[in-house]
N, C-alpha and C positions, 0 to 999 in steps of 0.2 A: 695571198694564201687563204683557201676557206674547207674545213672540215665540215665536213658535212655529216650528221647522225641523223639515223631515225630513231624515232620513241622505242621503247623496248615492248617485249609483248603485251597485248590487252586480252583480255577476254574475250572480248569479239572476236581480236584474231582466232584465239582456240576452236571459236564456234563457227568459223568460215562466215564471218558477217563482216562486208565491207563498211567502214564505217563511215568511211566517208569527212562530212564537217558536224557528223554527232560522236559520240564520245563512251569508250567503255575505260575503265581503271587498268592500271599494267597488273598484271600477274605477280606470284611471286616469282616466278623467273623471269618476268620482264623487269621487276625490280635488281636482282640478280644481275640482268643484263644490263641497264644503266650502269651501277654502281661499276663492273668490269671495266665498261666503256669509258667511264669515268677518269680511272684510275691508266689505262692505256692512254686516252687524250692529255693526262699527267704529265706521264712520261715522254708522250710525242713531242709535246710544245714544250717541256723543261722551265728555264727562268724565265721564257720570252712574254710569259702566260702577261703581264701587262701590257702589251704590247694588241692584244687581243680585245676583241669584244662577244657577246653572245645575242643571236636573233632567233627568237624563238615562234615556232606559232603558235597563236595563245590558243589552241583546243587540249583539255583538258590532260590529253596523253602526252603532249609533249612541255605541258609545266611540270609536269611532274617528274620526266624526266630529267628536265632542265636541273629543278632544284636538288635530284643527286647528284649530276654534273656540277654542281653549286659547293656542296660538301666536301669535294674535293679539290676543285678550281674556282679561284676568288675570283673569277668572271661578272665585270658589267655586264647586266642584260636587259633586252627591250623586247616586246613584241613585234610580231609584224604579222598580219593577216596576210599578205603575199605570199608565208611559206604554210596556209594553213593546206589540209587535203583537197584534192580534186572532189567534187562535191558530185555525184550521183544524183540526185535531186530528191525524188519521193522515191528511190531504189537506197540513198540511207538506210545504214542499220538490218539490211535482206543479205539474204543469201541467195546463190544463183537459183536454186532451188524454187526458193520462193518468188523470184523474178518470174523463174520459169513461168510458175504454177499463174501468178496475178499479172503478168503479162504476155501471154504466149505470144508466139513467134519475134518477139521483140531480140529474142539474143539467137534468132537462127542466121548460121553464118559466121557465127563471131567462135573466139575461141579465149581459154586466159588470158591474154594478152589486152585484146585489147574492147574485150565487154562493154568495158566503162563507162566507150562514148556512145552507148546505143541508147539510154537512157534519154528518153522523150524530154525531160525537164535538165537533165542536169549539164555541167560546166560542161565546154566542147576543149577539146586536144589544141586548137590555137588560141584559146581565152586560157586555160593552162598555161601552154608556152610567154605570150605574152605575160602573165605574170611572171613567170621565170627569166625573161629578159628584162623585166623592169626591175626585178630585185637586186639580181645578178651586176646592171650598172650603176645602183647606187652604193656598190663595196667601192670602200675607200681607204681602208684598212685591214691585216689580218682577221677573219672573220669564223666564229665557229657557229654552223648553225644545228638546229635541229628542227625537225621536216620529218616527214612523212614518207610510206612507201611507195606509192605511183609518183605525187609531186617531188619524191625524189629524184626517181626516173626523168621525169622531164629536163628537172633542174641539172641534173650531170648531163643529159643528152646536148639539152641548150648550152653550157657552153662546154661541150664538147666540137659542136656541128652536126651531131646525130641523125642519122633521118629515122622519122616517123617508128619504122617498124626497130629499128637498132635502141631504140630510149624504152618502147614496150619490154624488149628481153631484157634487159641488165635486172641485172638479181636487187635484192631486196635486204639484205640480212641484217639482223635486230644486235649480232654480238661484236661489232665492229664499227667501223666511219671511214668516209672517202678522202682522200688529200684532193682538193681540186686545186692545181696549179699549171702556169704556163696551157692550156688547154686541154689539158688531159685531166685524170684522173686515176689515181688508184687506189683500192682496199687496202683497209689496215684493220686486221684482227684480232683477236687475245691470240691466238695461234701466230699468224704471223711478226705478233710485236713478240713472241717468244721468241721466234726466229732470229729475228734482228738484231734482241738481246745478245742472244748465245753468237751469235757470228760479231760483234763486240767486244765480247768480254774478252 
């Protein structure tokens, strides 16, 4: 079993700047959204929570999320650079905008999706994956992690079996976490852990 979170919002995100493997502070509602997430990931895992470990990637936005996830769940945790972001290279810390403007023609042809990998210098879509199959088979126990939004996408795609363009779309969302089990996956949100509640009680 591995939960999977992304960091909660940064500032970059606000300002459309991909961050990349540099680093902006969360928000106060990325703060917000940790501490939710938090408090859901509580309730999902109940007593089993020693049973658990936490792998974090050490860029700045997601220790910090970690350590609200911390506040709430008395979680072992360790780094690991395998779940840091897909790195862009010298496109770090830009917006398409500014891509546009200091690289032209460099993103013609591409669309949100899948930008990323147009970047002259930065990580390619199979050195991605490959990290994400290397991570993915050293779990050896219950695992919670928290990652990032494209390397999230990879990492549910991969072991999903995703192709290429299926791992670009899946959504991103900062106020929730994935159950990745038996090869699937599903979302779990303050909304729908209300749900679940109420169809319980």
């Amino acid at each position: 079993m591995i939960y999977l979170l992304r960091h909660g919002e940064t500032v970059w995100n606000t300002l459309g700047r991909f961050q990349g493997q540099l680093d902006s502070p969360l928000t106060r509602l990325g703060v917000a959204q940790a501490d939710a997430v938090a408090h859901l990931l509580s309730a999902e895992i109940g007593e089993d929570v020693q049973s658990f470990e936490m792998h974090v990637s050490p860029l700045g936005r997601t220790r910090e999320t970690a350590e609200r996830v911390q506040r709430v769940l008395p979680l072992a945790s360790r780094e690991d650079a395998r779940l840091m972001e897909v790195t862009v290279g010298s496109w770090d810390g830009m917006t398409m905008f500014e891509i546009d403007m200091e690289y032209p023609g460099q993103l013609d042809g591409s669309d949100v999706f899948d930008w990323y990998f147009r970047s002259p210098d930065g990580e390619s879509f199979d050195a991605a994956c490959t990290r994400a199959k290397s991570w993915l088979a050293d779990i050896r126990r219950p695992t919670v992690a928290i990652s990032h939004g494209l390397f999230g996408r990879l990492l549910r795609g991969v072991y999903a079996g995703l192709s290429r363009r299926e791992m670009l779309e899946l959504p991103v969302p900062q106020d929730g976490f994935y159950r990745l089990s038996d090869g699937a996956f599903n979302l779990v949100t303050v909304s729908t852990g209300r749900q679940l509640a109420s169809a319980t009680e």
